[in-house]
PDB file with one MODEL, atoms N, CA, C and O in Angstrom:
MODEL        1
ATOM      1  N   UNK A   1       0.868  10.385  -4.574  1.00  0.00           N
ATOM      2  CA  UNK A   1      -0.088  11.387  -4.245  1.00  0.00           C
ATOM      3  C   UNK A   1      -0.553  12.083  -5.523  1.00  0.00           C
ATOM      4  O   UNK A   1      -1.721  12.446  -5.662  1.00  0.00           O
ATOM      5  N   UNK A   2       0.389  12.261  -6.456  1.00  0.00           N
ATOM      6  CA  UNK A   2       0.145  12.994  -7.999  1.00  0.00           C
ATOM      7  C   UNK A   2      -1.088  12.451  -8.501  1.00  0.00           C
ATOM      8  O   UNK A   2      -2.127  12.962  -8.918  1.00  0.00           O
ATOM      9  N   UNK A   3      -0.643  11.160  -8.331  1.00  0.00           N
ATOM     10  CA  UNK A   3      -1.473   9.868  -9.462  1.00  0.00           C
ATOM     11  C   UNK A   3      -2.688   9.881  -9.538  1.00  0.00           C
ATOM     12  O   UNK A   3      -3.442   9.894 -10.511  1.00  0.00           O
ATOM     13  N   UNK A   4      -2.931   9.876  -8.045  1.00  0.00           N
ATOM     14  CA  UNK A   4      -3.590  10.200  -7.240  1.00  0.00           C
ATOM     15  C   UNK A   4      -5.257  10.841  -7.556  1.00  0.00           C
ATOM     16  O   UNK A   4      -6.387  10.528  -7.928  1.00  0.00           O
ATOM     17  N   UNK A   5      -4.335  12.045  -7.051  1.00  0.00           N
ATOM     18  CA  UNK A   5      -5.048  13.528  -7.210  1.00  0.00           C
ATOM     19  C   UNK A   5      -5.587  14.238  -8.462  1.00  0.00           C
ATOM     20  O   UNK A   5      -6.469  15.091  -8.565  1.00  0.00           O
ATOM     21  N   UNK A   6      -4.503  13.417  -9.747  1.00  0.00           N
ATOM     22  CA  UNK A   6      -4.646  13.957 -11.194  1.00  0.00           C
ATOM     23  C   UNK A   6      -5.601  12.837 -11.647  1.00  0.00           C
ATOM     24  O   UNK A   6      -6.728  13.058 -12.090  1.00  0.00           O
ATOM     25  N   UNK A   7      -4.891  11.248 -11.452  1.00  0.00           N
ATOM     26  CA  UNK A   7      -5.981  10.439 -11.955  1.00  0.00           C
ATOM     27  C   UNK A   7      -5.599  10.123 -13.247  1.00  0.00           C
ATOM     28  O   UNK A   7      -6.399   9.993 -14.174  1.00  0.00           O
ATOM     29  N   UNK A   8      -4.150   9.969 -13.355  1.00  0.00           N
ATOM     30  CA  UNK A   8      -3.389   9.735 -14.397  1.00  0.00           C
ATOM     31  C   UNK A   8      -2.029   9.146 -14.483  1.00  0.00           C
ATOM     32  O   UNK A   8      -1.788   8.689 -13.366  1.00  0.00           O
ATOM     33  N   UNK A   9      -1.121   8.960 -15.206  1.00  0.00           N
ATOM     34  CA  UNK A   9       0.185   7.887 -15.246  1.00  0.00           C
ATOM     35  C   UNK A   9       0.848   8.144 -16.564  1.00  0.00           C
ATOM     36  O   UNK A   9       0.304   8.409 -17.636  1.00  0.00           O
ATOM     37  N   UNK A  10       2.154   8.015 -16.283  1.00  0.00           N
ATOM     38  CA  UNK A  10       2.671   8.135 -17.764  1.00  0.00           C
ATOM     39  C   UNK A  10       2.814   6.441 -17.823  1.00  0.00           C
ATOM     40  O   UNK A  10       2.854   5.882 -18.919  1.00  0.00           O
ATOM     41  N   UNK A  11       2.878   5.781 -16.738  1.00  0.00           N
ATOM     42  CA  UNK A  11       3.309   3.858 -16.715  1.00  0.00           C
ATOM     43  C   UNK A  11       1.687   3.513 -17.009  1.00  0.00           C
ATOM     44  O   UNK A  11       0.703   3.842 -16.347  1.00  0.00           O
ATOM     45  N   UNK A  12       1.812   2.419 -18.735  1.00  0.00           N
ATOM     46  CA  UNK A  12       0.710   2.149 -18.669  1.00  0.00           C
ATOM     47  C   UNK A  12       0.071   1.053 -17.875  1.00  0.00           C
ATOM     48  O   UNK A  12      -1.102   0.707 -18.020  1.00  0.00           O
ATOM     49  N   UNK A  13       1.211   0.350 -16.734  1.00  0.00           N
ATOM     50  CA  UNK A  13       0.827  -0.725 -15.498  1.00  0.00           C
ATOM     51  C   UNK A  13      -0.072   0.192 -14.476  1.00  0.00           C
ATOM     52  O   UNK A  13      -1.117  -0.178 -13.940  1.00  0.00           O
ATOM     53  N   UNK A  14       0.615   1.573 -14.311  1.00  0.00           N
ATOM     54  CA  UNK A  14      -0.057   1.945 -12.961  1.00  0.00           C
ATOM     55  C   UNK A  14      -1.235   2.634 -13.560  1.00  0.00           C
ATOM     56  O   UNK A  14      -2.144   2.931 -12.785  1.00  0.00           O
ATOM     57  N   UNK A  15      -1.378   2.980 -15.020  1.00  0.00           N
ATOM     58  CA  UNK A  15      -2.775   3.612 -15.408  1.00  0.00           C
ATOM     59  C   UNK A  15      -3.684   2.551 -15.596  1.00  0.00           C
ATOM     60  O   UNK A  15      -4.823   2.893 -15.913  1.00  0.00           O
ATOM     61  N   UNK A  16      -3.436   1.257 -15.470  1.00  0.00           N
ATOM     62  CA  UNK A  16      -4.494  -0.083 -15.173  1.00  0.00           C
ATOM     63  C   UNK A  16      -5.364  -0.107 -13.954  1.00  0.00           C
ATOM     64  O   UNK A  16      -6.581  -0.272 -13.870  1.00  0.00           O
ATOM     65  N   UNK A  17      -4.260   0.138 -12.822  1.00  0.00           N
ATOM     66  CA  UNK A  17      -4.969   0.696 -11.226  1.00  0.00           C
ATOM     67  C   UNK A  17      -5.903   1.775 -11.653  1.00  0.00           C
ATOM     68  O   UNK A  17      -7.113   1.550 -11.689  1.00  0.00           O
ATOM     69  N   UNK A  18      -5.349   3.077 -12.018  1.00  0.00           N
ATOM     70  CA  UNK A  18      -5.555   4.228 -11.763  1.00  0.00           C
ATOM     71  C   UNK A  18      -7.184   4.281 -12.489  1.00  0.00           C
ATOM     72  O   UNK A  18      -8.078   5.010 -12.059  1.00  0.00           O
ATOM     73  N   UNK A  19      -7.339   3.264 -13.768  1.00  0.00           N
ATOM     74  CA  UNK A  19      -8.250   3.313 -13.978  1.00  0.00           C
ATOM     75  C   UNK A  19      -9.977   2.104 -13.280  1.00  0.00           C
ATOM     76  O   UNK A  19     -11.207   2.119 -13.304  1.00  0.00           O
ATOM     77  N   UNK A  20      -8.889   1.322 -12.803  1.00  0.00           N
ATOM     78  CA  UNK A  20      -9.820   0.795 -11.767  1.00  0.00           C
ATOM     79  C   UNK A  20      -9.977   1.701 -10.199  1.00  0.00           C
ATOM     80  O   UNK A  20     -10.711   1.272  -9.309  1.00  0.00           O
ATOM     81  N   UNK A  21      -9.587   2.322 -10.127  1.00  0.00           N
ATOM     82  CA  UNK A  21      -9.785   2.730  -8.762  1.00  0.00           C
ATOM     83  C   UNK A  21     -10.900   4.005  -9.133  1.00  0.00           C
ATOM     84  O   UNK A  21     -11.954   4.177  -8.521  1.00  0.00           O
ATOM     85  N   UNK A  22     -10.509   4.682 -10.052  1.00  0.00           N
ATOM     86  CA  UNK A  22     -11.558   5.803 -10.589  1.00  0.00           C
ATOM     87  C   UNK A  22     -12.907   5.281 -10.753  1.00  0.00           C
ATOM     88  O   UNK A  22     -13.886   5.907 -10.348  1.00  0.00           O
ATOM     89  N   UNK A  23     -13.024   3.675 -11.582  1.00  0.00           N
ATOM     90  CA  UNK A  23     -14.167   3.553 -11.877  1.00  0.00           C
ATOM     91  C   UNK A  23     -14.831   3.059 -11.129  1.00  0.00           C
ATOM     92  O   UNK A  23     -16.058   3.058 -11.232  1.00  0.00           O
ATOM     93  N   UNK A  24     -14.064   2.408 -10.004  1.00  0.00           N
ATOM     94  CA  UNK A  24     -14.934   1.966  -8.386  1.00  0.00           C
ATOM     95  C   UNK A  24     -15.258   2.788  -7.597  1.00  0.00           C
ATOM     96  O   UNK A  24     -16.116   2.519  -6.756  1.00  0.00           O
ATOM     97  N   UNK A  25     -14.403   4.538  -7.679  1.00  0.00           N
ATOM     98  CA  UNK A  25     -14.791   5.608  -7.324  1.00  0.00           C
ATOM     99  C   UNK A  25     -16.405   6.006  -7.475  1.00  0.00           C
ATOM    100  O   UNK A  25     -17.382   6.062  -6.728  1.00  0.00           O
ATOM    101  N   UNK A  26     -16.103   6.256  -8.919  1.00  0.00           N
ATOM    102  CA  UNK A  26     -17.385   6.554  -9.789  1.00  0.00           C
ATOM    103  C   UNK A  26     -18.982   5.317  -9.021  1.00  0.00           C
ATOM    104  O   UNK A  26     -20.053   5.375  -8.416  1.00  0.00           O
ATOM    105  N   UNK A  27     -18.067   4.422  -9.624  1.00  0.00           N
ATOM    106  CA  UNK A  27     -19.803   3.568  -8.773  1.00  0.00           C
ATOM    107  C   UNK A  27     -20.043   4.005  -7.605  1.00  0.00           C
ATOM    108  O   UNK A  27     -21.141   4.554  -7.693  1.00  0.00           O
ATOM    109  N   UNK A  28     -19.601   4.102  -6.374  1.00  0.00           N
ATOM    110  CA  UNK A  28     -19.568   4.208  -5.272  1.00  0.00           C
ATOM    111  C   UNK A  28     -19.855   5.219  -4.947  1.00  0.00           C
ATOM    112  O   UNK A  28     -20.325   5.287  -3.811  1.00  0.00           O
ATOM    113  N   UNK A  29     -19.737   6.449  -5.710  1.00  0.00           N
ATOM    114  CA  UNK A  29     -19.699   7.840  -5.382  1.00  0.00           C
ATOM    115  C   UNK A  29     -18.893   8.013  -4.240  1.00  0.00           C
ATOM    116  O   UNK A  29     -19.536   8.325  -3.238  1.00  0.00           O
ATOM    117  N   UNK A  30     -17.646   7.901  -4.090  1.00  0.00           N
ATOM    118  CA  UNK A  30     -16.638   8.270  -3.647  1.00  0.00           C
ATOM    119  C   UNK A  30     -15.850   8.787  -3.791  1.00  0.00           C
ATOM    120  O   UNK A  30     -15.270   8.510  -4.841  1.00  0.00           O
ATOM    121  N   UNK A  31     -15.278   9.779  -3.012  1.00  0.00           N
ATOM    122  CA  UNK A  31     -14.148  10.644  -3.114  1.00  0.00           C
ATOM    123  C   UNK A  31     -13.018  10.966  -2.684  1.00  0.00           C
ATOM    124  O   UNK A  31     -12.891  11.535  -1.600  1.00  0.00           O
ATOM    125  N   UNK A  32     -11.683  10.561  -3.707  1.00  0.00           N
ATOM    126  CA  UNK A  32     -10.082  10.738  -2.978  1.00  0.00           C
ATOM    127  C   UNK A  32      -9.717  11.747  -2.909  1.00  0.00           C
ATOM    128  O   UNK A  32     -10.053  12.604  -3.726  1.00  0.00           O
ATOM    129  N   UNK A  33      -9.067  11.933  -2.106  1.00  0.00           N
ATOM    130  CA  UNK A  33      -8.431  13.234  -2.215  1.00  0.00           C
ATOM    131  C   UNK A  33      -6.752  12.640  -0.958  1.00  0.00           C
ATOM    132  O   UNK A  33      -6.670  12.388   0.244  1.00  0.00           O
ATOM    133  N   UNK A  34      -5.605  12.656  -2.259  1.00  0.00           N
ATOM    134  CA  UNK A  34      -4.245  11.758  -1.337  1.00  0.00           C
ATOM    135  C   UNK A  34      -3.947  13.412  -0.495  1.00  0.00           C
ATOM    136  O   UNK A  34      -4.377  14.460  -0.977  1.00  0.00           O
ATOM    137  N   UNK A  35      -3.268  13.358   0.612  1.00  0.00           N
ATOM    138  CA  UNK A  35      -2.176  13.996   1.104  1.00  0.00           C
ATOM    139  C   UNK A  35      -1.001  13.650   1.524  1.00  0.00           C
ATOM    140  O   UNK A  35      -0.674  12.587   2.053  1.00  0.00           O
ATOM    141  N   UNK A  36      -0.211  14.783   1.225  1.00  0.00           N
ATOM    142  CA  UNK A  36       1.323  14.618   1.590  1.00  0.00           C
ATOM    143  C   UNK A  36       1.313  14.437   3.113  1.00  0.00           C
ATOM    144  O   UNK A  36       0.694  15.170   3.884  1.00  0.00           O
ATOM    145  N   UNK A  37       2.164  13.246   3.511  1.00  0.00           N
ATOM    146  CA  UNK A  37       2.471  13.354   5.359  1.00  0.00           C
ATOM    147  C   UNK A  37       4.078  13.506   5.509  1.00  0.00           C
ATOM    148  O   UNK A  37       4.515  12.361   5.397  1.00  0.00           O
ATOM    149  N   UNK A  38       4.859  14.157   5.657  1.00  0.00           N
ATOM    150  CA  UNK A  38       5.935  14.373   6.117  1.00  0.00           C
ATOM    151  C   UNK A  38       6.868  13.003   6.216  1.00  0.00           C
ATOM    152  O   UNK A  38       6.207  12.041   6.607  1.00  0.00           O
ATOM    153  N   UNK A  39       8.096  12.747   5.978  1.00  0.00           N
ATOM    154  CA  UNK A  39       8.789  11.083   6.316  1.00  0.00           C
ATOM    155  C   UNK A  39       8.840  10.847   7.923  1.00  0.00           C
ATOM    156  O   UNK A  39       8.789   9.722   8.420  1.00  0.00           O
ATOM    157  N   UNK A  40       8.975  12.344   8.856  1.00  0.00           N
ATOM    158  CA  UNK A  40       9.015  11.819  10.265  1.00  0.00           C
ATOM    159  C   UNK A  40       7.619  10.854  10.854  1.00  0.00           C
ATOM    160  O   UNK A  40       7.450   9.849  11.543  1.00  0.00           O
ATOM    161  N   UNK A  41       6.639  12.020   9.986  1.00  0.00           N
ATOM    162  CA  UNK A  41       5.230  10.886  10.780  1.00  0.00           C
ATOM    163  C   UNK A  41       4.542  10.478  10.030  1.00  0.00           C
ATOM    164  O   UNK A  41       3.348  10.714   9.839  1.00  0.00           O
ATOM    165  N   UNK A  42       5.743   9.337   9.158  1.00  0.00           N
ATOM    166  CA  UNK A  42       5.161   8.318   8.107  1.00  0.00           C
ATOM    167  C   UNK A  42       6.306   7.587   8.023  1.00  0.00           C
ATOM    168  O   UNK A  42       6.541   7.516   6.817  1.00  0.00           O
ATOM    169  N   UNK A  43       7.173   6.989   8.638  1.00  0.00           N
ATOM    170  CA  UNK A  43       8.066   6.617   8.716  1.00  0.00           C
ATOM    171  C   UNK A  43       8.563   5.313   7.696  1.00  0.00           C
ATOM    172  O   UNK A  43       9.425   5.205   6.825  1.00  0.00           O
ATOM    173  N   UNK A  44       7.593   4.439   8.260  1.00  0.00           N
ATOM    174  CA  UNK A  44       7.041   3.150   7.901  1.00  0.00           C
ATOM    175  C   UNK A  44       6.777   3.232   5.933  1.00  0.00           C
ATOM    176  O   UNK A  44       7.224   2.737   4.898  1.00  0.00           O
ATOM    177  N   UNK A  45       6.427   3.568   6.097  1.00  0.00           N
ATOM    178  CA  UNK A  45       5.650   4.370   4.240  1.00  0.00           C
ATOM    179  C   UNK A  45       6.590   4.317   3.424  1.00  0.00           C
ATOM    180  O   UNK A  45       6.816   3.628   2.429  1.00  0.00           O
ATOM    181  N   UNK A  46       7.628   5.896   4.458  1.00  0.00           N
ATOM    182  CA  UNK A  46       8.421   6.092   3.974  1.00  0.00           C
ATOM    183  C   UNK A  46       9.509   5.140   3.719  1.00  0.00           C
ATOM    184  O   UNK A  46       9.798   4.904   2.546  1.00  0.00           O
ATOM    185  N   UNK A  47      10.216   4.504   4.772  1.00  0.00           N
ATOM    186  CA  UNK A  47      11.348   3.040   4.171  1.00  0.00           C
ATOM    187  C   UNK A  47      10.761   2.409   3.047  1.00  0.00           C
ATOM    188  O   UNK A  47      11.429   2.101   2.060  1.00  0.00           O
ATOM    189  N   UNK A  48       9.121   2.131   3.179  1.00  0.00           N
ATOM    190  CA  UNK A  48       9.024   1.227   2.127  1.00  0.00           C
ATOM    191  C   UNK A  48       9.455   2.006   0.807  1.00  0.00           C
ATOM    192  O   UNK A  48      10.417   1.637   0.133  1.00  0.00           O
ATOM    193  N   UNK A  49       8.712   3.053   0.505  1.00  0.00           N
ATOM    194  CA  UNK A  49       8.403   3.732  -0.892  1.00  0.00           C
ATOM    195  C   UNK A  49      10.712   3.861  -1.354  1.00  0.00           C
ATOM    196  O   UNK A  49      11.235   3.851  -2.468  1.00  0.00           O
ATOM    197  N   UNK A  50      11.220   3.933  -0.337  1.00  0.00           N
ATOM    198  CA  UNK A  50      12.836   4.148  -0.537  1.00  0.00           C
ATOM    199  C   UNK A  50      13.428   2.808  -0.927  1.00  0.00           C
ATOM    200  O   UNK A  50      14.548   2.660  -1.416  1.00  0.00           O
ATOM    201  N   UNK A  51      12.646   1.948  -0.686  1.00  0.00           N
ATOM    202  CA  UNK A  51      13.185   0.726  -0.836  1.00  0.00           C
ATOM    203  C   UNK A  51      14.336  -0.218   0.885  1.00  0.00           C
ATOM    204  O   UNK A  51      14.793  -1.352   1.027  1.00  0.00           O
ATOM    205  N   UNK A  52      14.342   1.031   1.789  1.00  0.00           N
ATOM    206  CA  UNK A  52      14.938   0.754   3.225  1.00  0.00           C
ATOM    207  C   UNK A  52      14.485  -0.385   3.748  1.00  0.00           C
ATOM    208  O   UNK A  52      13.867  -0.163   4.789  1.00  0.00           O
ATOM    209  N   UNK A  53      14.538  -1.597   3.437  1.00  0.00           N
ATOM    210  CA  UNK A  53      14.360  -2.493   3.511  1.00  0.00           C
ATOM    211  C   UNK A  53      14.219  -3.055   5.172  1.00  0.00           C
ATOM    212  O   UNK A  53      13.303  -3.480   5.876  1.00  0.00           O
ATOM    213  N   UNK A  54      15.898  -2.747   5.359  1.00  0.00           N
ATOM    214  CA  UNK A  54      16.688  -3.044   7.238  1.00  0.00           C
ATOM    215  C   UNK A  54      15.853  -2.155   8.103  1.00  0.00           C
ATOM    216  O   UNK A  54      15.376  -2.533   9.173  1.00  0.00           O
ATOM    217  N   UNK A  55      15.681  -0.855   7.556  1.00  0.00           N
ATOM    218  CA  UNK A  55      14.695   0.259   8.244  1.00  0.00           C
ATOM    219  C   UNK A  55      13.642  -0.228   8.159  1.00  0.00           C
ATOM    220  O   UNK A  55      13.157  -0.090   9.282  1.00  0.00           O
ATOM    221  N   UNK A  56      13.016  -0.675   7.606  1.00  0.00           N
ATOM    222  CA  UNK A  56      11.175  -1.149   7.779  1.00  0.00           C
ATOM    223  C   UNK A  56      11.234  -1.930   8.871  1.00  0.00           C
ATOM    224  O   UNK A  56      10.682  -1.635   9.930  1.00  0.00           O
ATOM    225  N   UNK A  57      12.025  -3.155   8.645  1.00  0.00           N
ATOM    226  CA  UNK A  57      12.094  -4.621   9.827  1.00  0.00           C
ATOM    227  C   UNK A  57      12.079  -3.320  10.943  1.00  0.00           C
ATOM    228  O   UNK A  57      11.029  -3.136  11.558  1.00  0.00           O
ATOM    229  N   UNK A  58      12.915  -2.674  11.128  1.00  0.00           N
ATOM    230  CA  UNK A  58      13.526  -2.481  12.519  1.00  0.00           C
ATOM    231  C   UNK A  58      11.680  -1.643  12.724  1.00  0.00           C
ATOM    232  O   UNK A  58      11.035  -2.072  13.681  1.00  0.00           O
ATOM    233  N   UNK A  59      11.157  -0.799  12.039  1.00  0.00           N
ATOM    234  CA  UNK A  59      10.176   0.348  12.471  1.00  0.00           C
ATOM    235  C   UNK A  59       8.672  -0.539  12.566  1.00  0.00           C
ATOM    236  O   UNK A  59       7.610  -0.162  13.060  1.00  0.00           O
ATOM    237  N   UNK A  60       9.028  -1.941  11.860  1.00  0.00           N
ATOM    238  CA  UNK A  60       8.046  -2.754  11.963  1.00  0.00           C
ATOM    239  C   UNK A  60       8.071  -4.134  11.826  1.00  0.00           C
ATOM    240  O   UNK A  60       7.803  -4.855  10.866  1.00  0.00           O
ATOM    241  N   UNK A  61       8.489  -4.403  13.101  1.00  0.00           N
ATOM    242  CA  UNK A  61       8.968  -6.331  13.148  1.00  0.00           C
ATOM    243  C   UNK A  61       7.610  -6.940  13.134  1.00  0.00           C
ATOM    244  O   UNK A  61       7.532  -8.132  13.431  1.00  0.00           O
ATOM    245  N   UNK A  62       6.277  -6.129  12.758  1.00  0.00           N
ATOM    246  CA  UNK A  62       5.445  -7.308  12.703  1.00  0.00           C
ATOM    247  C   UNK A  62       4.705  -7.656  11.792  1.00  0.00           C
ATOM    248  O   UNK A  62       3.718  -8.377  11.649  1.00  0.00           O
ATOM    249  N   UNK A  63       5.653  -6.716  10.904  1.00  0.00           N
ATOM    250  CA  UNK A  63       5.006  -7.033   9.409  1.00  0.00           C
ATOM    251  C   UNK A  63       5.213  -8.432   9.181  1.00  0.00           C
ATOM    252  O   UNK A  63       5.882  -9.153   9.922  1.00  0.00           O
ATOM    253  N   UNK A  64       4.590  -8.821   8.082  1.00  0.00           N
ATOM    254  CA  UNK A  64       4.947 -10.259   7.350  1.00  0.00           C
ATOM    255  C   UNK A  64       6.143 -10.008   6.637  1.00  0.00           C
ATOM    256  O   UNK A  64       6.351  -9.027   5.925  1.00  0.00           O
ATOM    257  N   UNK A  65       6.941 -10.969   6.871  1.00  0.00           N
ATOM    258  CA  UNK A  65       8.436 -11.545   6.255  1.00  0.00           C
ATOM    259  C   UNK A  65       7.946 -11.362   4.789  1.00  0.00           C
ATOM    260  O   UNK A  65       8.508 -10.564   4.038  1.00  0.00           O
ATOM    261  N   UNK A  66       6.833 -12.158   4.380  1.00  0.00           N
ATOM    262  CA  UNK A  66       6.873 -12.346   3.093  1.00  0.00           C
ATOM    263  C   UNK A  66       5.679 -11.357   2.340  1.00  0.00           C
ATOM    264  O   UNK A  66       4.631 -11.120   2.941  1.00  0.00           O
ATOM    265  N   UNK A  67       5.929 -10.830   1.032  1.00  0.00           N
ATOM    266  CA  UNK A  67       5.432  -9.605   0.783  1.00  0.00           C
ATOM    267  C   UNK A  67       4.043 -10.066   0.165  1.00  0.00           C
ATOM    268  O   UNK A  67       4.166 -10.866  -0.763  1.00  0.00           O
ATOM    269  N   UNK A  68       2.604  -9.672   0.542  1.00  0.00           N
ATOM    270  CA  UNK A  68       1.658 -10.116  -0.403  1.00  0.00           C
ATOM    271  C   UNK A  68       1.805  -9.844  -1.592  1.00  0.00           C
ATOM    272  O   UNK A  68       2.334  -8.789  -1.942  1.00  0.00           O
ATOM    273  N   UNK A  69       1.184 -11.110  -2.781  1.00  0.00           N
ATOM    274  CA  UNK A  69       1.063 -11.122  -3.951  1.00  0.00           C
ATOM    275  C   UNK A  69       0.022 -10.081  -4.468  1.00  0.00           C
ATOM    276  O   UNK A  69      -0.868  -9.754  -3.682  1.00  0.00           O
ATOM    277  N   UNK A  70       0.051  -9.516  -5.746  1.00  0.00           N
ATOM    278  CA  UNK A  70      -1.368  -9.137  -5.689  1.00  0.00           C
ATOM    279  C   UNK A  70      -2.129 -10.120  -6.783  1.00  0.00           C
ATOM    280  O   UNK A  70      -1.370 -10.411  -7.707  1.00  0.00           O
ATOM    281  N   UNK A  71      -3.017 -10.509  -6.859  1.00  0.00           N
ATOM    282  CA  UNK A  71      -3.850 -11.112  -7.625  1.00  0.00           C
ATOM    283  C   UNK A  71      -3.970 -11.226  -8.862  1.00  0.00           C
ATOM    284  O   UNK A  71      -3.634 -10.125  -9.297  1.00  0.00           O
ATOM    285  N   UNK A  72      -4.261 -11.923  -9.768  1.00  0.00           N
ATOM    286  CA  UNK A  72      -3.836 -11.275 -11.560  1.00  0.00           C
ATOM    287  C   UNK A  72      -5.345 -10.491 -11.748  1.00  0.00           C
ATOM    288  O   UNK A  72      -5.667  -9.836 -12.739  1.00  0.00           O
ATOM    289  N   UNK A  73      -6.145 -10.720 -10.587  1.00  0.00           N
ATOM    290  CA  UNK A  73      -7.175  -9.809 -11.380  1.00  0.00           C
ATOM    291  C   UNK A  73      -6.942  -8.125 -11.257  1.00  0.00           C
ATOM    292  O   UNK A  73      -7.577  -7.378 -12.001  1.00  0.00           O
ATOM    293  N   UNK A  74      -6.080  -7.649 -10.363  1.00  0.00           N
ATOM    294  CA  UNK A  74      -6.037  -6.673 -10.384  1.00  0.00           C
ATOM    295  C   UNK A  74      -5.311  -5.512 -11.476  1.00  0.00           C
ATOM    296  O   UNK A  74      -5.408  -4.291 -11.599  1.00  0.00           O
ATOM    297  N   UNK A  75      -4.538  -6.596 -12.187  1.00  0.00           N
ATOM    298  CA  UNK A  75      -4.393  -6.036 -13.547  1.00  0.00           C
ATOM    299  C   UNK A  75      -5.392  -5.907 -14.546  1.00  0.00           C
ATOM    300  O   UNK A  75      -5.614  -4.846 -15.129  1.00  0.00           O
ATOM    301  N   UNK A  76      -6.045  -7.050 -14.769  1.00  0.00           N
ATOM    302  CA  UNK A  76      -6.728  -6.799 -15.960  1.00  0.00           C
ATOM    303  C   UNK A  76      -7.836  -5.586 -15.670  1.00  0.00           C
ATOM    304  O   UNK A  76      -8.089  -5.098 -14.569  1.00  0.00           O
ATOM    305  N   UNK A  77      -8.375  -5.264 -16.837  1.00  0.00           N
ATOM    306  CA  UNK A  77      -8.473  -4.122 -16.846  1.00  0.00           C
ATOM    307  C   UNK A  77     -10.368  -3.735 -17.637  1.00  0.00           C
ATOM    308  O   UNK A  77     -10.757  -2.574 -17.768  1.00  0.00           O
TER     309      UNK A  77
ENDMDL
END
């Protein structure tokens, strides 16, 4: 939500996103704005971002088994 909202990173991997997402912002004239949701009614989110692995399956058996890749273009920069 920080990253977010500030539009910044001390990881220079996630300031690769941070700066593609700003500049697709910018074209688009679009506007983020993250909010905080509580872990009760974000449950799902929440296992993931903890790493609760057994908790996700159980809160969501219909996810995919296997985790999408992301693309190499979404790094470059």
């Amino acid at each position: 939500m920080h990253i977010v909202n500030k539009q910044t990173s001390k990881s220079p991997e996630v300031m690769t996103l941070v700066r593609k997402l700003v500049l697709n912002t910018l074209l688009f004239n679009i506007t983020l704005k993250a909010q905080y949701i509580n872990t009760k009614s974000n449950a799902i989110a929440d296992s993931i971002s903890r790493c609760q692995w057994h908790r996700f399956r159980n809160l969501a058996p219909q996810a995919d088994p296997d985790p999408t890749p992301l693309p190499p273009i979404v790094w470059e920069c």
